[in-house]
C-alpha positions in Angstrom: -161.2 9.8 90.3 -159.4 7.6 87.8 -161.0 4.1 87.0 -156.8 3.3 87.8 -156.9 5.3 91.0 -160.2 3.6 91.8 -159.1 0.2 91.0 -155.9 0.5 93.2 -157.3 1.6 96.1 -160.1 -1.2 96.4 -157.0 -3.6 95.5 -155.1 -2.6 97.9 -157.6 -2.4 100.5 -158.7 -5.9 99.9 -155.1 -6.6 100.3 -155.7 -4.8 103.4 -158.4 -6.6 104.9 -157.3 -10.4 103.6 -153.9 -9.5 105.8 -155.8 -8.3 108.6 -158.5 -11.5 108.9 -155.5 -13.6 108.6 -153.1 -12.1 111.1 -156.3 -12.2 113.7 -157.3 -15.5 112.5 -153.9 -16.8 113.0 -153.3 -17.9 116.9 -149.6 -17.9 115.8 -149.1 -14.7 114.1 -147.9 -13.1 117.1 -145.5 -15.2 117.2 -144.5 -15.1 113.7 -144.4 -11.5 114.4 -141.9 -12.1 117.2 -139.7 -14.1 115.1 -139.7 -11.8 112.0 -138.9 -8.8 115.0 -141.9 -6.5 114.6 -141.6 -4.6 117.9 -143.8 -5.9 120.5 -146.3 -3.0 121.3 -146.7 -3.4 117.0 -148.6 -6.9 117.1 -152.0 -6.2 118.3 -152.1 -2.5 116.6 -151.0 -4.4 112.9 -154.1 -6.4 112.1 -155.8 -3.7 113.4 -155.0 -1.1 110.8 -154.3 -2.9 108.7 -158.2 -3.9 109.0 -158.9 0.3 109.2 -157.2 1.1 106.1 -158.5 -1.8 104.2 -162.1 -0.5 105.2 -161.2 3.0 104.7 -159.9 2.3 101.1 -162.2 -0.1 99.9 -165.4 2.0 100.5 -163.7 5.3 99.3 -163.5 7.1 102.8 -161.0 9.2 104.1 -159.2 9.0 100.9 -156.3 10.1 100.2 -155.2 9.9 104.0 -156.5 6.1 104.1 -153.7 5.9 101.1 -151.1 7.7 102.8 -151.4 6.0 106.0 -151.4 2.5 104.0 -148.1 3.4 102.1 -146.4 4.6 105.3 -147.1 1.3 107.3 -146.5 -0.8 104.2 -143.0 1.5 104.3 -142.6 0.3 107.5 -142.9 -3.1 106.9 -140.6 -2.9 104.1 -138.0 -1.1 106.4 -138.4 -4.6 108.3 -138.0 -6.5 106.0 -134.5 -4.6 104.5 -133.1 -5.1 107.9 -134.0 -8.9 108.3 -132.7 -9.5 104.7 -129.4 -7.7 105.6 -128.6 -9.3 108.7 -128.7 -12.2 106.5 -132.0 -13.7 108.4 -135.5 -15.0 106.6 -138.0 -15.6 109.1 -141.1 -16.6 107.9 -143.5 -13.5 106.6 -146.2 -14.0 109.0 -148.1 -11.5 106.2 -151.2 -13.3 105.4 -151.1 -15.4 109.1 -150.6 -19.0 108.4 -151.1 -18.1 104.5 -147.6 -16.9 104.3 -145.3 -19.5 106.3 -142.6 -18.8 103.3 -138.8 -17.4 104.4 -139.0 -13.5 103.5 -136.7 -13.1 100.5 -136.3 -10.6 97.6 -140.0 -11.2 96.7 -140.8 -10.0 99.6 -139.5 -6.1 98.9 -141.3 -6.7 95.1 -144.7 -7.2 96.4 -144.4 -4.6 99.1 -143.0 -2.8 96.7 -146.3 -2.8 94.2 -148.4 -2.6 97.4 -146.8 0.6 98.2 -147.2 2.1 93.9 -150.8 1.3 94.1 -150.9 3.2 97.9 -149.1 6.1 95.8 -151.6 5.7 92.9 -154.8 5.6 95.1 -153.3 8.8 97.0 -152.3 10.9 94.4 -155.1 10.3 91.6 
């Protein structure tokens, strides 16, 4: 493996984890799931993987699935966003938990965006 393929995958998995403390952290991230319209059987199963893939990418195993599985639900997310951003609504991100309180917005789809390249990176290297 790539030090590049290596690199992303550990970066993105720490991206992983941090999201998936804060979200279970966070008494009101099921709310702020809610508002943003993540469907509601999604909520407790998010943090969750998102906690799974972080692990799984950060200590190498299960790789490339863990990479795979981590660009399709950051796809998903992104999907989410797209919607909320063309029915002209910007909930809060609800992300990072109480870390990410900002209105979704075009910088939104970036950083998913670059989340989802180094998914692609750590999958196919």
């Amino acid at each position: 493996m790539s030090v590049v393929a290596f690199l992303a995958r550990v970066v993105l998995g720490v991206v992983l984890l941090v999201a998936g403390v804060s979200k279970r952290a966070d008494p009101g991230w099921p709310a702020a799931a809610a508002e943003l319209g993540a469907p509601r059987w999604s909520v407790p199963v998010v943090p969750i993987a998102e906690l799974v893939l972080g692990a799984l990418l950060v200590t190498g195993f299960g790789r490339p699935w863990a990479a795979w599985a981590a660009a399709a639900l950051l796809g998903g997310f992104t999907v989410l966003l797209v919607v909320r951003l063309a029915q002209g609504r910007r909930p809060p991100c609800a992300c990072f938990g109480v870390r990410s309180a900002k209105p979704i917005g075009p910088w939104s789809l970036v950083r998913n965006a670059g989340l989802i390249v180094l998914a692609l990176v750590a999958a196919l290297a």
